[in-house]
DSSP file (Angstrom, degrees, kcal/mol; ACC not computed):
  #  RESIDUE AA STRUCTURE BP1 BP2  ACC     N-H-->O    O-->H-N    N-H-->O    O-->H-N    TCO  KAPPA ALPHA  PHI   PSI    X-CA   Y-CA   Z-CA
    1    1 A X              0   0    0      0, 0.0     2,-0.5     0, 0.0    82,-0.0   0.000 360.0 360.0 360.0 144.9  -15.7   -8.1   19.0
    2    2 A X        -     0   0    0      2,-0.0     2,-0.6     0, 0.0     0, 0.0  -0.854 360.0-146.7-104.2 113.3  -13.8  -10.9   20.5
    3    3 A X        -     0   0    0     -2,-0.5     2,-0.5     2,-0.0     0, 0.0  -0.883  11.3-171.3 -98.2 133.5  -11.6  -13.4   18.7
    4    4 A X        -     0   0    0     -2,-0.6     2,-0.7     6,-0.0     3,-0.0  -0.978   4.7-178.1-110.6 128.2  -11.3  -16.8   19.8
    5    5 A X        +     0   0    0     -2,-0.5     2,-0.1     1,-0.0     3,-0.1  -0.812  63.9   9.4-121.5  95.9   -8.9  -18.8   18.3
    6    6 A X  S >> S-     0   0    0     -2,-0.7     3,-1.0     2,-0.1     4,-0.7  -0.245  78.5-104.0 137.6 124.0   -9.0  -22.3   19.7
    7    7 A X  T 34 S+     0   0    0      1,-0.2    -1,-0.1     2,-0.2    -2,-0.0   0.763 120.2  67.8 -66.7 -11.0  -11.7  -24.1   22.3
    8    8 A X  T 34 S+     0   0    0      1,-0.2    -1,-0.2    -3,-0.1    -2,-0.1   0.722 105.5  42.7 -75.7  -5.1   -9.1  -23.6   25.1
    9    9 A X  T <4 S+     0   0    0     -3,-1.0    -1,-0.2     2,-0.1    -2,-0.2   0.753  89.1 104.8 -82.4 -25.7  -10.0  -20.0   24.4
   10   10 A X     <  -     0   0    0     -4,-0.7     2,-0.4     1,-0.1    -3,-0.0  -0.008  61.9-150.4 -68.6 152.4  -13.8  -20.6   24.2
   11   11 A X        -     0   0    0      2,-0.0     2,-0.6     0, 0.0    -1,-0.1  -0.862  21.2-110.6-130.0 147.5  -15.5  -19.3   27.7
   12   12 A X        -     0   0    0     -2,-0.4     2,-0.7     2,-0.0    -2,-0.0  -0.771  21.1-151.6 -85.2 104.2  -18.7  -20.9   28.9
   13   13 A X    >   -     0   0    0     -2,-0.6     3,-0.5     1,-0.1     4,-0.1  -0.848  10.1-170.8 -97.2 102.3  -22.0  -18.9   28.8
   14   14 A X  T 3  S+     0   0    0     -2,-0.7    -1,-0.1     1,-0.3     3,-0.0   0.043  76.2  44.6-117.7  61.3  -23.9  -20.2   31.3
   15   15 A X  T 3  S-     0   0    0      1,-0.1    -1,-0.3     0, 0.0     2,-0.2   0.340 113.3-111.4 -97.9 -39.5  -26.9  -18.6   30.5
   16   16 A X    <   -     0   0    0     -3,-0.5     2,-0.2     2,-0.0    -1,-0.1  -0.526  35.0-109.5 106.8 169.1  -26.8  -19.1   27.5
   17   17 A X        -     0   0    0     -2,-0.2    32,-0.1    -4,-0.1    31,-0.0  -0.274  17.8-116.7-119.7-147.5  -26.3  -17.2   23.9
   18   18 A X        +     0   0    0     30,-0.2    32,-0.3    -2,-0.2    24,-0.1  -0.356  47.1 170.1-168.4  49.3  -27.1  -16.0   21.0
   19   19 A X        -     0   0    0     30,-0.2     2,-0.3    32,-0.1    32,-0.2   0.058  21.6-178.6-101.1-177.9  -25.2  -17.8   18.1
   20   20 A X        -     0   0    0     30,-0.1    32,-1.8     2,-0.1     2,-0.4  -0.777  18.3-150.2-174.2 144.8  -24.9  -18.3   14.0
   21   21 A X  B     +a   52   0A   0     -2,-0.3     2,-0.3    30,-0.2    32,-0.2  -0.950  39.1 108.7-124.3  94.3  -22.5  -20.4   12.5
   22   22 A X  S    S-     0   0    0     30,-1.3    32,-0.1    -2,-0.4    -2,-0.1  -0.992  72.8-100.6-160.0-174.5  -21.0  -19.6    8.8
   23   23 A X        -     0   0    0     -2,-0.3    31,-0.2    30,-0.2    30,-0.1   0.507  36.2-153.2 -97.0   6.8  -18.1  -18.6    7.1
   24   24 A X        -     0   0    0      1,-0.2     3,-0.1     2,-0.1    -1,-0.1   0.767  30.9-179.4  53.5  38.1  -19.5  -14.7    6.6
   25   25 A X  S    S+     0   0    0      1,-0.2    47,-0.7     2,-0.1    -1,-0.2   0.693  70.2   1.4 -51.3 -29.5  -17.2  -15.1    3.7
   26   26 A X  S    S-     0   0    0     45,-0.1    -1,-0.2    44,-0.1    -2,-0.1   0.194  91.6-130.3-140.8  -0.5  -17.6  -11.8    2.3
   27   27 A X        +     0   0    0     -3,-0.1     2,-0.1     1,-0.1    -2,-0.1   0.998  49.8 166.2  43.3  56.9  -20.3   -9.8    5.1
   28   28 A X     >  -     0   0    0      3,-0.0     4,-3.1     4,-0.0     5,-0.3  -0.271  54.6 -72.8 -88.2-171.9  -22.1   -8.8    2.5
   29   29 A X  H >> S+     0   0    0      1,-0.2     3,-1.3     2,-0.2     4,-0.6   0.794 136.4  44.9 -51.3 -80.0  -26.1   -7.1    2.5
   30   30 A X  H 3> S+     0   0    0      1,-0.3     4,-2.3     2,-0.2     5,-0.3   0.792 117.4  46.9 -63.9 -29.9  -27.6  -10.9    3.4
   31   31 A X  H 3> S+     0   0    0      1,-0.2     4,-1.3     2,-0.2    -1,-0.3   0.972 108.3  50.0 -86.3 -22.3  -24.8  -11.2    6.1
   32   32 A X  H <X S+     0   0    0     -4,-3.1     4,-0.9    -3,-1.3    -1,-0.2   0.798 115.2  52.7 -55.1 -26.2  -25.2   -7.9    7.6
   33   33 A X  H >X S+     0   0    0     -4,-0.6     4,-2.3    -5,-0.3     3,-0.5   0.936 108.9  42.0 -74.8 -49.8  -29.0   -9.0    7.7
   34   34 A X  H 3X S+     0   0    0     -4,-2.3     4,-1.3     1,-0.2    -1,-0.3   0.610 113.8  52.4 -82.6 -19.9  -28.8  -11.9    9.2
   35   35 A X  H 3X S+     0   0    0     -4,-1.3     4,-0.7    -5,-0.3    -1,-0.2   0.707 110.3  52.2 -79.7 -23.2  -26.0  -10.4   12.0
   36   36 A X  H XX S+     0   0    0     -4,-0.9     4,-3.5    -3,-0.5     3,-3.1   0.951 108.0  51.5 -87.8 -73.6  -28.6   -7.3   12.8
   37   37 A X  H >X S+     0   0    0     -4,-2.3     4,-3.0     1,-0.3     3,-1.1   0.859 117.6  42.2 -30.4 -70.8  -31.7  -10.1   13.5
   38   38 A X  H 3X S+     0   0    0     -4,-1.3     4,-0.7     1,-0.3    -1,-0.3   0.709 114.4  45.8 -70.7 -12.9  -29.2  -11.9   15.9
   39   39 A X  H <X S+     0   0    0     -3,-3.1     4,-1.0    -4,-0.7     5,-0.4   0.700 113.0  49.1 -86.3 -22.6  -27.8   -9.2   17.6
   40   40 A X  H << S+     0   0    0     -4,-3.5     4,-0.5    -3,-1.1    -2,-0.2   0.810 114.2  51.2 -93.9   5.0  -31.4   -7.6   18.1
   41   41 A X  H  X S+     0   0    0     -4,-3.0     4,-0.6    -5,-0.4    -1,-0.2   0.791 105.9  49.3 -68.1 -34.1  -32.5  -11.2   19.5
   42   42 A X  H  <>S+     0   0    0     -4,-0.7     5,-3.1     1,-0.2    -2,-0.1   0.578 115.9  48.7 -93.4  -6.1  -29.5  -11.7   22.2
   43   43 A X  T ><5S+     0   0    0     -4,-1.0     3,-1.1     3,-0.2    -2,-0.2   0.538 109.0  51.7 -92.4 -30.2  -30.6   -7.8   23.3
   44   44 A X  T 345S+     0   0    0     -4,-0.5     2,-6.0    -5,-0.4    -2,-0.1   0.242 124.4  31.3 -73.6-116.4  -34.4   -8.8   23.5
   45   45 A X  T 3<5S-     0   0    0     -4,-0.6    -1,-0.2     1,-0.2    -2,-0.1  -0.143 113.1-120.4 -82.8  51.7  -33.3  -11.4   25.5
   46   46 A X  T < 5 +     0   0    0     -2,-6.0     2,-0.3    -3,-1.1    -3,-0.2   0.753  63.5 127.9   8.7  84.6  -30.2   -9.9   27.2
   47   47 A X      < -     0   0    0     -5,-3.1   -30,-0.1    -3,-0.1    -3,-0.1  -0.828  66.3 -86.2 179.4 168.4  -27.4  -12.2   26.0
   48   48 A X        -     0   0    0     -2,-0.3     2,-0.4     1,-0.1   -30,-0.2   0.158  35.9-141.8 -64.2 151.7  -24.3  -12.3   24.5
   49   49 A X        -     0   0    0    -32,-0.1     2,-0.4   -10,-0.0   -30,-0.2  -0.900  22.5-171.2-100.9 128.1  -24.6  -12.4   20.9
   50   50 A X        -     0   0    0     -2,-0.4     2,-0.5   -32,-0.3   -30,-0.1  -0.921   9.9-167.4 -95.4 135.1  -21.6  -15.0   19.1
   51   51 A X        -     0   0    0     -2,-0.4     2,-0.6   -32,-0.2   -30,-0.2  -0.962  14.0-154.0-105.1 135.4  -21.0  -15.1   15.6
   52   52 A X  B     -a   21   0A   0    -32,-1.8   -30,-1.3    -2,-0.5    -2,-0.0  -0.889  13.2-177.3-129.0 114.2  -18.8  -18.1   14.9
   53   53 A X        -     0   0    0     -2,-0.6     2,-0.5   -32,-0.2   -30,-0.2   0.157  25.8-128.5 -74.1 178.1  -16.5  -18.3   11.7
   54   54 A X        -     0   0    0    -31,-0.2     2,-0.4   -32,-0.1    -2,-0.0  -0.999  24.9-144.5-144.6 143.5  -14.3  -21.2   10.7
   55   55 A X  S    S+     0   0    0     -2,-0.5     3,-0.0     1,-0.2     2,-0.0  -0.922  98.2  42.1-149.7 124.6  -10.3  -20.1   10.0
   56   56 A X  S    S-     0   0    0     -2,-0.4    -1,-0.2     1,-0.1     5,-0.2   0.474 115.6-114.8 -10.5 112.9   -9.0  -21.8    7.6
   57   57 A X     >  -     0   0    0      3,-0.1     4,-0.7     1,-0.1    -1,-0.1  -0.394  33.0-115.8 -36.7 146.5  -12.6  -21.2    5.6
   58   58 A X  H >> S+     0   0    0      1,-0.2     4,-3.8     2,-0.2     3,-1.7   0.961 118.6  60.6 -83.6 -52.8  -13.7  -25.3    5.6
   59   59 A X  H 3> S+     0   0    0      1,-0.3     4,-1.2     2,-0.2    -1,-0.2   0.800 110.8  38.1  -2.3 -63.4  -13.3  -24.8    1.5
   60   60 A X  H 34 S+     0   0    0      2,-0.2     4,-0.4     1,-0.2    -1,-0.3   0.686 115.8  51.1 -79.0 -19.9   -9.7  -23.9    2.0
   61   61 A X  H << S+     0   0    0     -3,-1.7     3,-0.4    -4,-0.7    -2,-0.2   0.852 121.2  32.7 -94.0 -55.0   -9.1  -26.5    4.9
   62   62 A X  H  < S+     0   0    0     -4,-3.8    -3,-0.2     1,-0.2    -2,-0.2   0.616 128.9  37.1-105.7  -1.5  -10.6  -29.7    2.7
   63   63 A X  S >< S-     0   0    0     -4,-1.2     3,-1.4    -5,-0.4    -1,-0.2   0.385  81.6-177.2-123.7  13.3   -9.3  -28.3   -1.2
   64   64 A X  G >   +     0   0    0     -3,-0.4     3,-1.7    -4,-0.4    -1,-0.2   0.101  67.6   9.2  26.8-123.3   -6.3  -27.0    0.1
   65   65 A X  G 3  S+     0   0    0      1,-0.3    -1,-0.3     3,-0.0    -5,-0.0   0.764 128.1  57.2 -66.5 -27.3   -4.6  -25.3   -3.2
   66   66 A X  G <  S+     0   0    0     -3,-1.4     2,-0.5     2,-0.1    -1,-0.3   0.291  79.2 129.7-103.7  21.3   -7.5  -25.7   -5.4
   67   67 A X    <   -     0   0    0     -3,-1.7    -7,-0.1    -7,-0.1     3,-0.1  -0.567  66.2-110.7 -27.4  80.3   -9.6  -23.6   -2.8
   68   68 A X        -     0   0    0     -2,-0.5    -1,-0.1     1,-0.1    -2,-0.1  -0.221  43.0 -88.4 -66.3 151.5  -11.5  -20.7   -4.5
   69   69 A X        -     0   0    0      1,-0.2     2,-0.4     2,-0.1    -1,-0.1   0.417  42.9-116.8 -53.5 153.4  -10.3  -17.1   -3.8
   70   70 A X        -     0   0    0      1,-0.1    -1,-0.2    -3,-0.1   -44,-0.1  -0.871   4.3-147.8-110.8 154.2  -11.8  -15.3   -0.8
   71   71 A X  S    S+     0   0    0     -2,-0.4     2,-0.3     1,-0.0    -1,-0.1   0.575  84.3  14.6 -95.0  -4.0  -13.7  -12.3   -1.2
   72   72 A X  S    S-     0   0    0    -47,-0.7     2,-0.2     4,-0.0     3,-0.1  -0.975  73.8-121.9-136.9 159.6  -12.4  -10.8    2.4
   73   73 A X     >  -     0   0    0     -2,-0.3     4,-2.7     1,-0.2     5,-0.1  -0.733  31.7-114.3-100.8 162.3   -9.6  -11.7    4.7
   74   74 A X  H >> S+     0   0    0     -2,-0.2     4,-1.3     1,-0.2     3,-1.2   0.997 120.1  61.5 -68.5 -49.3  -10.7  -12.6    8.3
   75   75 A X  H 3> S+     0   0    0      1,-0.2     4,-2.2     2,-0.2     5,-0.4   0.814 110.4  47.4 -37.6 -42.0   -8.4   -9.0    9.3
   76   76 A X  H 3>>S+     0   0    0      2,-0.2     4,-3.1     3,-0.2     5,-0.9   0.936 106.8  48.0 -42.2 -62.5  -11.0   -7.5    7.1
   77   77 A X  I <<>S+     0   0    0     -4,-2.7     5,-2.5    -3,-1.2     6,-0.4   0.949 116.2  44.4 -37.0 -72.8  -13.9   -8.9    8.3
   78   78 A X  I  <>S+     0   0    0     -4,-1.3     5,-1.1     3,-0.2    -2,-0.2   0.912 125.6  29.9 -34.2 -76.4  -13.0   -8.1   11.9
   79   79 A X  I  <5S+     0   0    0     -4,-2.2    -1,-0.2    -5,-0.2    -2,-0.2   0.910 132.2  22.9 -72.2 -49.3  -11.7   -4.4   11.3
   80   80 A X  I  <5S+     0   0    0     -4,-3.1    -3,-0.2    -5,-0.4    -2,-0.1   0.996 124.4  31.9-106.8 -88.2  -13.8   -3.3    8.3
   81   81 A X  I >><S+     0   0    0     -5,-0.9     3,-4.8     2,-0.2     4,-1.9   0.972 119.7  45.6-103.9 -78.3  -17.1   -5.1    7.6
   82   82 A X  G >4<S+     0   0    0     -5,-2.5     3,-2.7     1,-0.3    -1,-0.2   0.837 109.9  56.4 -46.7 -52.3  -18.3   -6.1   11.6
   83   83 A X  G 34<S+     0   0    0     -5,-1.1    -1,-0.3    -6,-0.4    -2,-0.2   0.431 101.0  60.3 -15.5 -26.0  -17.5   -2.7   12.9
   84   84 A X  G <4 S+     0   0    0     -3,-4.8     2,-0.9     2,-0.1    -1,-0.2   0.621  85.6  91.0 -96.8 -25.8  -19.9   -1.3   10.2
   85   85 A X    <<  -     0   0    0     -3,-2.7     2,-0.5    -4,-1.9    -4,-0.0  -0.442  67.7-144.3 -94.4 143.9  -22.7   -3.0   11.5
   86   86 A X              0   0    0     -2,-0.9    -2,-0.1     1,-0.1    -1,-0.1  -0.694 360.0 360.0-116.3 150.5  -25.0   -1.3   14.1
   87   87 A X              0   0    0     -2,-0.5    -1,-0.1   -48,-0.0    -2,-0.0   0.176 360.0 360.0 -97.0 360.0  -26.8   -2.9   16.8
């Protein structure tokens, strides 16, 4: 998996993709579900699959201290929880 931090990092697909957009807050059973479908869509139609995150979570970004806790850190996410799912 690839982190992009930034749109000067973001790279051009010019085929096209395979996206989802949410904050995967905690990659639980519905987010694993929904990550499997889109990864076995962008291999039926051979391209790259993105999952796209928001960091700061938008929660934490617009309610700054009064933000409720998160149930993973992105290092989690990343290491732990995407790693786990298979494609």
């Amino acid at each position: 998996m690839q982190i992009i931090r930034g749109l000067s990092q973001l790279q051009t697909f010019s085929k096209g993709c395979v996206l989802t957009i949410g904050n995967f807050d905690g990659v639980h059973l519905g987010h694993r579900e929904v990550i499997k479908k889109l990864v076995a869509r962008g291999n039926a139609l051979n391209l790259p699959v993105v999952i796209m995150i928001f960091e700061p979570q938008p929660l934490e970004y617009f309610l700054k201290d009064n933000e409720p806790p998160r149930l993973m850190r992105l290092r989690e996410k990343k290491v732990i929880e995407f790693a786990k799912i298979t494609y």
